[in-house]
N, C-alpha and C positions, 0 to 999 in steps of 0.2 A: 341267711342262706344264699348261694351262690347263684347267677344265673344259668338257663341252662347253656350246656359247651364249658362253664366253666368251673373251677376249684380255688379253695383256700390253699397257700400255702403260706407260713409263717405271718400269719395275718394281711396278708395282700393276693385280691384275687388273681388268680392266673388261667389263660386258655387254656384247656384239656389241647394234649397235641393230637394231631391229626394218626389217622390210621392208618398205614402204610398200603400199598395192595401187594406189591413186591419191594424186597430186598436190594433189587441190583440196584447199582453205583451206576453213575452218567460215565464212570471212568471204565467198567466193564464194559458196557453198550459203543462206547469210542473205542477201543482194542478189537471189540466185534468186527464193527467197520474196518477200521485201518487193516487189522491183517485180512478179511475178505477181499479189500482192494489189493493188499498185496500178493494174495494166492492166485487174483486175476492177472495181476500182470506178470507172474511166473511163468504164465500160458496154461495153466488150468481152465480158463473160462476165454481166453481170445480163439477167436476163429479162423486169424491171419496165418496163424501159423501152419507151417505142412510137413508132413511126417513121411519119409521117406524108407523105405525099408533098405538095407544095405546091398542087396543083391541085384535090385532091380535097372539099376542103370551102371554103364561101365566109366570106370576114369578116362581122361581125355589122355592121359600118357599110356593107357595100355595100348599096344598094338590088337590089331583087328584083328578077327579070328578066322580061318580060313584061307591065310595068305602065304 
């Protein structure tokens, strides 16, 4: 008989394998990363950047209003 943890297979024992807890791949969890970093530096997540609405300041070629 086998110890426990382990099995016969073809006349040599072998470890029972392990259980898994999750499915994902180390290769899904790196694609995680990598594209969060890159949705970060799109400026989804930076702060540097500033959003200016089109109406709110005038071009430096338009002439002044009033004159």
């Amino acid at each position: 008989m086998a110890p426990e943890g382990f099995h016969y297979v073809r006349g040599h024992i072998r470890r029972n394998p392990r259980p898994r807890m999750k499915k994902t791949s180390g290769w899904v969890i790196v694609a995680l990363v990598v594209g969060g970093l890159w949705l970060y530096g799109q400026g989804g997540g930076s702060a540097t950047t500033t959003n200016t609405s089109p109406g709110t300041t005038a071009p430096a070629s338009a002439p002044a209003a009033g004159h």
